[in-house]
GUSE-873753 format. One record per residue: residue in three letters; chain; x, y, z of N, C-alpha, C in turn. Coordinates in Angstrom, 1 decimal. Layout:
GUSE-873753
[node "ala" "A" [X Y Z] [X Y Z] [X Y Z]]
...
end
This chain:
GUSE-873753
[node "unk" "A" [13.8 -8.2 51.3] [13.8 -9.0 50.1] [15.2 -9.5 50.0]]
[node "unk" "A" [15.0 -10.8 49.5] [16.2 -11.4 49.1] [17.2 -11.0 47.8]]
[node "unk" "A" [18.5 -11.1 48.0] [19.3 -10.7 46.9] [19.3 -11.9 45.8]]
[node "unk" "A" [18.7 -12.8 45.5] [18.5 -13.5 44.6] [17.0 -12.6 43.9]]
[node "unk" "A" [15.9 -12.9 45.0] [14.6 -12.5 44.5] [14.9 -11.0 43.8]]
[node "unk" "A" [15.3 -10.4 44.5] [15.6 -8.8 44.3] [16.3 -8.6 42.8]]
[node "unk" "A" [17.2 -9.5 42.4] [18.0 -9.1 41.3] [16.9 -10.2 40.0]]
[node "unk" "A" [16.2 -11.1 40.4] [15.0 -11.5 39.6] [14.3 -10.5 39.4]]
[node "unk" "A" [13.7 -9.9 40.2] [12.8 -9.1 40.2] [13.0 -7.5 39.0]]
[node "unk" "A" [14.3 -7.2 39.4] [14.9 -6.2 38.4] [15.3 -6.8 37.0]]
[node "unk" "A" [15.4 -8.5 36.5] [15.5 -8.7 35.3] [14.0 -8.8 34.9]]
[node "unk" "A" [13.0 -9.3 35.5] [11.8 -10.0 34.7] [10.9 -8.8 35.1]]
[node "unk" "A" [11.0 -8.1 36.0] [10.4 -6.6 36.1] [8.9 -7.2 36.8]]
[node "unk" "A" [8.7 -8.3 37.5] [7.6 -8.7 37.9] [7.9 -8.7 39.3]]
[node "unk" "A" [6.9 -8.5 40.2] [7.4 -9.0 41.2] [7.0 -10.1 42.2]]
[node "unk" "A" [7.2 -10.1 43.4] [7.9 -11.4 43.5] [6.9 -11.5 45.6]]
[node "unk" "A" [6.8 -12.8 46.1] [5.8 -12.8 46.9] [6.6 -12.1 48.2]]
[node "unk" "A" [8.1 -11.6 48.2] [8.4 -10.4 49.1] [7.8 -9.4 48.7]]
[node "unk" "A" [7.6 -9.1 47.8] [7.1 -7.1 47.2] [5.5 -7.7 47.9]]
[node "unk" "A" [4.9 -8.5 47.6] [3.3 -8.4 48.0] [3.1 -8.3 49.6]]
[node "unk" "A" [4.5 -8.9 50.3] [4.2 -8.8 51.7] [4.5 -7.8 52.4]]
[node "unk" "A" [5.8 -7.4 51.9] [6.0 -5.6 51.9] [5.1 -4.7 51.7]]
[node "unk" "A" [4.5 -5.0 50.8] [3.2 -4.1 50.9] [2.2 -3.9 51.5]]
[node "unk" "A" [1.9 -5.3 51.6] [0.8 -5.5 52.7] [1.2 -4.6 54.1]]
[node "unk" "A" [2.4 -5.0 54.4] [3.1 -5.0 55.9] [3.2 -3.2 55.9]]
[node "unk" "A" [3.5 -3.1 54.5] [3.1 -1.2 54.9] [2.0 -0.5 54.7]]
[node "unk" "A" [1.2 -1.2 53.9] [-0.7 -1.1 54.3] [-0.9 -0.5 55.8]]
[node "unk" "A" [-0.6 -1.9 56.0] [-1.2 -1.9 57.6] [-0.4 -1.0 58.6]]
[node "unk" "A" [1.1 -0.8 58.3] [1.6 0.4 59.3] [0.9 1.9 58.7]]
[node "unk" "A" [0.4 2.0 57.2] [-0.4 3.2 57.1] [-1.4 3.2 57.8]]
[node "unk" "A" [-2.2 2.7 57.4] [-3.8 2.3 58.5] [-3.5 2.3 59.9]]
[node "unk" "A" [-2.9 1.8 60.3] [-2.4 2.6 61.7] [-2.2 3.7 62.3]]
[node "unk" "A" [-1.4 4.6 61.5] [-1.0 5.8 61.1] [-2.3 6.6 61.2]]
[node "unk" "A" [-3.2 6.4 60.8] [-4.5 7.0 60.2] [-5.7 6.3 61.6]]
[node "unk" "A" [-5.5 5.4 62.3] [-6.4 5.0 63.3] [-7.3 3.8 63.0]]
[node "unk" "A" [-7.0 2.9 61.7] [-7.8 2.0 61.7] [-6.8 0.4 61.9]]
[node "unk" "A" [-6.8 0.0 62.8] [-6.1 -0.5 63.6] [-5.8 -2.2 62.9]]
[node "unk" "A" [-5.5 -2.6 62.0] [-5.6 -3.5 61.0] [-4.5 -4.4 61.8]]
[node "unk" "A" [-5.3 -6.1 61.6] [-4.2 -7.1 62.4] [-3.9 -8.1 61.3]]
[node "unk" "A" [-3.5 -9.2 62.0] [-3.2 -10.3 60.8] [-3.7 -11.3 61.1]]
[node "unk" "A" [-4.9 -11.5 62.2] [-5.8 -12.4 62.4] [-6.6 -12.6 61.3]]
[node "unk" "A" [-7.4 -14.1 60.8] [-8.4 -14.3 60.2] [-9.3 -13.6 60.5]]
[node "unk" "A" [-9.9 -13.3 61.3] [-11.3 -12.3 61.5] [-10.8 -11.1 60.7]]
[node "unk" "A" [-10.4 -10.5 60.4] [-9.9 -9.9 59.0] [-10.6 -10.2 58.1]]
[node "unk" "A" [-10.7 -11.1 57.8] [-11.9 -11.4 56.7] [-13.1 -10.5 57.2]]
[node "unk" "A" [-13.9 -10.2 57.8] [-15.2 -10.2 58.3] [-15.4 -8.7 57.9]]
[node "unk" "A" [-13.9 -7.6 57.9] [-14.0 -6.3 57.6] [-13.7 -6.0 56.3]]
[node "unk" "A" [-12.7 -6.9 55.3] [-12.3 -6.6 54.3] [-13.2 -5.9 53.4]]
[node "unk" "A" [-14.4 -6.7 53.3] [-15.5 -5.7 52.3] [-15.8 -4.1 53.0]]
[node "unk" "A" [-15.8 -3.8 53.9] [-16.0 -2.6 54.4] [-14.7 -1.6 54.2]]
[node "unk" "A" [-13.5 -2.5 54.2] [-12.6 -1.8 54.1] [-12.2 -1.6 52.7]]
[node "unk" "A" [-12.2 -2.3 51.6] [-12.7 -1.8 50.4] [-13.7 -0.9 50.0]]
[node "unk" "A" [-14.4 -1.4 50.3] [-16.0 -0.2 49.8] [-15.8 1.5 50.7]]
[node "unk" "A" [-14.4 1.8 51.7] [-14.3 2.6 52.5] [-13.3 3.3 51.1]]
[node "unk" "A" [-12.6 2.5 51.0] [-11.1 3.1 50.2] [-11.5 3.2 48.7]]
[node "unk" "A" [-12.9 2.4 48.4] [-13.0 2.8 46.3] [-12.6 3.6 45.8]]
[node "unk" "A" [-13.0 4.5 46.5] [-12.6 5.7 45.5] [-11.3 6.3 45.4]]
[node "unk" "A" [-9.9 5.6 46.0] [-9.1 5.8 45.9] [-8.0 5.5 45.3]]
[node "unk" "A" [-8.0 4.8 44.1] [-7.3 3.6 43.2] [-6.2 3.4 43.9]]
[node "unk" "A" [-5.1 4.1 44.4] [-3.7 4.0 44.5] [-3.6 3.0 45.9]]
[node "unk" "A" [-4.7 2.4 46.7] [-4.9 1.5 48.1] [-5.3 0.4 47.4]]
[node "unk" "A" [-6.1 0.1 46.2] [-6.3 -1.2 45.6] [-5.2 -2.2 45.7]]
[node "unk" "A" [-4.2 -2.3 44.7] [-3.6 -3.5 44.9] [-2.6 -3.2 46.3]]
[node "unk" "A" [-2.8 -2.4 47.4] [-1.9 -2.8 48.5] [-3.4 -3.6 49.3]]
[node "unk" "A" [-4.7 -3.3 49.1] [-5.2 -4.1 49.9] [-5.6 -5.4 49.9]]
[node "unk" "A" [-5.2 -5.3 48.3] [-5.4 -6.8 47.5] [-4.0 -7.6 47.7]]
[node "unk" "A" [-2.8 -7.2 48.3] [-1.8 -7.2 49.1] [-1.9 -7.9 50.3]]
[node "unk" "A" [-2.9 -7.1 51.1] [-3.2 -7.4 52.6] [-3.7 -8.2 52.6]]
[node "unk" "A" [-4.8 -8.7 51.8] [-6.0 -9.8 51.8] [-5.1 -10.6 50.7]]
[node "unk" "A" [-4.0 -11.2 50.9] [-3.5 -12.5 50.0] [-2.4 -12.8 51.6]]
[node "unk" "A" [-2.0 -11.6 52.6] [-1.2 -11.7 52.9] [-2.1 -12.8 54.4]]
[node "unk" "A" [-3.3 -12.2 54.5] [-4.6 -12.8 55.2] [-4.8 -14.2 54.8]]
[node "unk" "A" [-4.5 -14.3 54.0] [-4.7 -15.7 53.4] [-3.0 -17.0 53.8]]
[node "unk" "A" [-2.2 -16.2 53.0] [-1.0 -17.0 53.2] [-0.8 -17.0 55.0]]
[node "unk" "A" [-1.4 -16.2 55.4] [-0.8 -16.0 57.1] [-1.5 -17.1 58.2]]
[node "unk" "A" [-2.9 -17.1 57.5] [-3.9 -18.1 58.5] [-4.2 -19.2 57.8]]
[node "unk" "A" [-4.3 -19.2 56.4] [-4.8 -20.2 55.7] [-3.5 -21.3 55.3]]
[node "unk" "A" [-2.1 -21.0 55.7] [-1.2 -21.6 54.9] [-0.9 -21.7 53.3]]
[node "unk" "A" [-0.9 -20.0 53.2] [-0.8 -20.0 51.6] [0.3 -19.7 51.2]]
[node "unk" "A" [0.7 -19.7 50.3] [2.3 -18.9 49.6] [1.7 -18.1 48.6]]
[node "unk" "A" [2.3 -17.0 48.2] [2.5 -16.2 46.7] [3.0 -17.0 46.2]]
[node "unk" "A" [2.4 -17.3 44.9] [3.2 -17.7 43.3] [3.1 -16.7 42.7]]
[node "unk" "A" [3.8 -17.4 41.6] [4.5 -16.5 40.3] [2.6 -16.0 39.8]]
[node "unk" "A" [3.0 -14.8 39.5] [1.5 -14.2 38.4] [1.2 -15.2 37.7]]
[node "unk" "A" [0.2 -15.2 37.3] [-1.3 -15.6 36.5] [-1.9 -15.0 35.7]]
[node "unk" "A" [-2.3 -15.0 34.4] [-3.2 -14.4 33.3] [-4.1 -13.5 34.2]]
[node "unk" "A" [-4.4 -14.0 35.7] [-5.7 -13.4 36.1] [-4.7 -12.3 37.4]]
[node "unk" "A" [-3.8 -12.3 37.4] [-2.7 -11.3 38.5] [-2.3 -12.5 39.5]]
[node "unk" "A" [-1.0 -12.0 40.5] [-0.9 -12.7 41.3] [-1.6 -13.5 42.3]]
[node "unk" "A" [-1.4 -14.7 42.2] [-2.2 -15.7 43.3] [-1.4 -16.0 44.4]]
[node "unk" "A" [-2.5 -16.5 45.5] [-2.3 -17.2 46.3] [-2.4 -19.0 46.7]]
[node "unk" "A" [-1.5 -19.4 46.5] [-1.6 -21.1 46.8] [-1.9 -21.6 47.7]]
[node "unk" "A" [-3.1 -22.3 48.4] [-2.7 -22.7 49.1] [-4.0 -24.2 48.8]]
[node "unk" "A" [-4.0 -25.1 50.0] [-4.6 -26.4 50.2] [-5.8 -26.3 51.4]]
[node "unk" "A" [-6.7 -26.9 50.8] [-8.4 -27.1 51.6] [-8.2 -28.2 52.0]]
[node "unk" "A" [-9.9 -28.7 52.5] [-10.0 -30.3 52.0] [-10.6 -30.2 51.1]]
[node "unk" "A" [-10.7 -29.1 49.9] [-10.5 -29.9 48.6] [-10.0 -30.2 47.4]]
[node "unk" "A" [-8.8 -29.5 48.1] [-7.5 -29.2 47.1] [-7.4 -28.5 47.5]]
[node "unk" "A" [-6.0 -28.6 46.5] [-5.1 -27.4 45.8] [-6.1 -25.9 45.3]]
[node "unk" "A" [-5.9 -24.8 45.8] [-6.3 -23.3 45.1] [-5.3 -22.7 45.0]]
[node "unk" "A" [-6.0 -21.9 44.0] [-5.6 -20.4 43.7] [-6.4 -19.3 43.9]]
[node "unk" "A" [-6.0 -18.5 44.6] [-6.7 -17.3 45.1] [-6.3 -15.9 44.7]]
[node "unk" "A" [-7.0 -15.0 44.0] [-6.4 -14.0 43.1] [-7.0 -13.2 43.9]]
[node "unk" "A" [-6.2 -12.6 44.9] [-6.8 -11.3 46.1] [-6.8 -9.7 45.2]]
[node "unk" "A" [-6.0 -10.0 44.9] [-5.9 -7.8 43.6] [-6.8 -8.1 42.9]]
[node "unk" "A" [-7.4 -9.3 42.4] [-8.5 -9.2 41.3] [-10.1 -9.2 42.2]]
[node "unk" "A" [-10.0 -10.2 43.5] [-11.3 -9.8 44.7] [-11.2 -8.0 44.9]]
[node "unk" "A" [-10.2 -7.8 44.9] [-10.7 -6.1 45.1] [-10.9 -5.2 44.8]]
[node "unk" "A" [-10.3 -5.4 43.2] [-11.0 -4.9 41.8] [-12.1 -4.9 41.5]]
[node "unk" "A" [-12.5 -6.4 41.5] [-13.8 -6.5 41.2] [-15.0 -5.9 42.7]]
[node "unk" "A" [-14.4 -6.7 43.5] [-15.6 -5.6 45.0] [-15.3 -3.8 44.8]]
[node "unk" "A" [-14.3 -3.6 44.3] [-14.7 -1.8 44.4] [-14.9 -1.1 43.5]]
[node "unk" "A" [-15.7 -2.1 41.9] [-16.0 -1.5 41.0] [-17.5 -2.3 41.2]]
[node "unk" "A" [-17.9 -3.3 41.8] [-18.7 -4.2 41.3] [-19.7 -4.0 42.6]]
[node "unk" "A" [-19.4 -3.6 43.7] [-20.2 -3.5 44.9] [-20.7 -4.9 45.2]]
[node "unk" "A" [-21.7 -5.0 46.2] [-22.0 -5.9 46.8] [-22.0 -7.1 46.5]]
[node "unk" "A" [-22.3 -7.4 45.1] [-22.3 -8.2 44.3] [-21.0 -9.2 44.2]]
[node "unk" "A" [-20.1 -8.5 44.5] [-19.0 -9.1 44.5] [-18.1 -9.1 45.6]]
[node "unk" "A" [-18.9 -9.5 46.7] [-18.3 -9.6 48.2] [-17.2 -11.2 48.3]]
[node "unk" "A" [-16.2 -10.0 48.5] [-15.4 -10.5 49.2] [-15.4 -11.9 50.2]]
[node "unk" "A" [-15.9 -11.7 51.3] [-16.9 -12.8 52.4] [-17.1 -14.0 51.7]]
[node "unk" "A" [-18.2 -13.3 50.6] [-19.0 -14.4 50.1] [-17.5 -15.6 49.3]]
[node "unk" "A" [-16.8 -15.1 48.2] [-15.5 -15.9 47.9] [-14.9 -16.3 48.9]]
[node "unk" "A" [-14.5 -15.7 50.2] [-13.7 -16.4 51.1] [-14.4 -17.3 51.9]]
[node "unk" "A" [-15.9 -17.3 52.2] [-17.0 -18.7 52.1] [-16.6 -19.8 51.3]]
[node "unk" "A" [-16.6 -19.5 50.2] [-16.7 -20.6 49.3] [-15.6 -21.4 49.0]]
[node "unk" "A" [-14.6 -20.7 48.8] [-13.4 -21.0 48.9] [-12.4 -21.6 50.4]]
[node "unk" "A" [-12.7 -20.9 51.4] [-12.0 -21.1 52.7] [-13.1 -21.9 53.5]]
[node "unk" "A" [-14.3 -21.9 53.5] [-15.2 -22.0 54.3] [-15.3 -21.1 55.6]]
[node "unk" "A" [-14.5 -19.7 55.4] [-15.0 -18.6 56.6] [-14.6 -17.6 55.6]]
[node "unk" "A" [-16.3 -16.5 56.3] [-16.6 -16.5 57.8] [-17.7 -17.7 57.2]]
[node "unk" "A" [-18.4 -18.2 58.1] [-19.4 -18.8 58.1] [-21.1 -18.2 57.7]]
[node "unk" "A" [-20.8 -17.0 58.4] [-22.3 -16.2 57.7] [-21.7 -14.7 57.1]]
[node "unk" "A" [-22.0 -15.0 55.9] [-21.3 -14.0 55.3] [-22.6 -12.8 55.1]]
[node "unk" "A" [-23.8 -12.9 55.7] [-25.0 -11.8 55.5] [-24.2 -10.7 57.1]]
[node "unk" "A" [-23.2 -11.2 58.1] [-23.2 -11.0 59.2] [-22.0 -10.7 59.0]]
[node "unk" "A" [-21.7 -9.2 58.6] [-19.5 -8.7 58.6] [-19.7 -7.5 59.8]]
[node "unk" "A" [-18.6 -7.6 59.8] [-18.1 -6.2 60.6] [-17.7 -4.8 59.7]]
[node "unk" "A" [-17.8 -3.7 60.4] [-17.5 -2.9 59.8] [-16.6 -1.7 60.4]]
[node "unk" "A" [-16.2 -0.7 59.6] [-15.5 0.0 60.6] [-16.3 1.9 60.9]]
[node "unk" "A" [-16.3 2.5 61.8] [-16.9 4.0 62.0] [-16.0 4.8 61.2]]
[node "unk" "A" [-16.5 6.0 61.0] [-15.8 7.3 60.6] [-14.4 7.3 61.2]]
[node "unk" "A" [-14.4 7.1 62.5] [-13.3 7.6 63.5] [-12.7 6.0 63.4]]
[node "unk" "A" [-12.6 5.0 62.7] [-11.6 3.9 62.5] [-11.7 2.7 63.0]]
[node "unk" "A" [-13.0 2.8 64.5] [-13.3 1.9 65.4] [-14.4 0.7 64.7]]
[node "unk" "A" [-14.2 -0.6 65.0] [-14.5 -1.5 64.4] [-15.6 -1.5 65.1]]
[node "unk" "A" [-16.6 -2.2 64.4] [-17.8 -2.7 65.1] [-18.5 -3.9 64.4]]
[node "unk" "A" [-18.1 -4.7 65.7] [-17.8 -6.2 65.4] [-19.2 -6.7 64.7]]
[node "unk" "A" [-20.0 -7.9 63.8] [-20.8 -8.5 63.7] [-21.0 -9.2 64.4]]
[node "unk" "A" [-22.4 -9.8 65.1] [-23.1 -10.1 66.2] [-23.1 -11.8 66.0]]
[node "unk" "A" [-21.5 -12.5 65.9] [-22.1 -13.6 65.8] [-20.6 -14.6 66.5]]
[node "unk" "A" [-21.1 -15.6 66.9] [-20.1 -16.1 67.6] [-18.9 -16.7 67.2]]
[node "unk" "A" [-18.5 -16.7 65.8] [-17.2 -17.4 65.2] [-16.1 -16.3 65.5]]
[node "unk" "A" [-16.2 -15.1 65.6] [-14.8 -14.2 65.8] [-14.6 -14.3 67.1]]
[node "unk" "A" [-13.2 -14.2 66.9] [-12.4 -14.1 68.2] [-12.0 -12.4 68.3]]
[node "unk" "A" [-11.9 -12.0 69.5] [-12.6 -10.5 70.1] [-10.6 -10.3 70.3]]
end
């Protein structure tokens, strides 16, 4: 983190789109750590709901996954972190149909209290236009190993 952002950060007590990537970035060296082998490809998308609905029950991985999945976004989709929002930190970025905002801590709130209903997939459809079939995700085994969905848009 930068010594501008960093001395921001300590007056306004908010933080700042270093701290969200930092997090994310140590998400994923945990998950490693533990054997679920987490990348920073878009097909990422395809597991996110599984990898929420794995972790619900453990409040304190919410907002680093909601972390990971904004960092999924700014990484492939060309987004940036902006400043918080009424509705928590967003993500900026441009479609072809505009300008969004993408509030990833509040997608993962709402999918690990709200279950299926509030899939992940289905918003990153609507919003990004992928994955493309969102009835078709991937998931991951007990032991961490992914097990891809049977459809031709991921890259392996």
């Amino acid at each position: 983190m930068g010594l501008v952002s960093s001395l921001f950060r300590n007056i306004l007590g908010k933080p700042g789109a270093a701290d969200f990537r930092d997090s994310a970035e140590h998400f994923v060296r945990v998950m490693r750590e533990h054997g679920i082998g987490l990348t920073w490809g878009r097909d990422e998308l395809l597991f996110v709901d599984d990898l929420v609905d794995r972790l619900k029950g453990h409040n304190e991985y919410r907002d680093a996954v909601g972390c990971y999945l904004g960092e999924l976004f700014a990484r492939n989709f060309g987004g940036e972190w902006v400043p918080a929002h009424a509705l928590g930190p967003a993500v900026r970025l441009t479609t072809e149909k505009g300008v969004k905002h993408l509030f990833p801590l509040g997608w993962v709130y709402r999918r690990a209290d709200g279950g299926a209903g509030e899939s992940i997939a289905r918003k990153c459809q609507r919003e990004l236009g992928f994955p493309r079939e969102v009835e078709r995700l991937g998931s991951f085994t007990d032991g961490g190993e992914r097990v891809w969905p049977p459809h031709s848009e991921v890259s392996r």
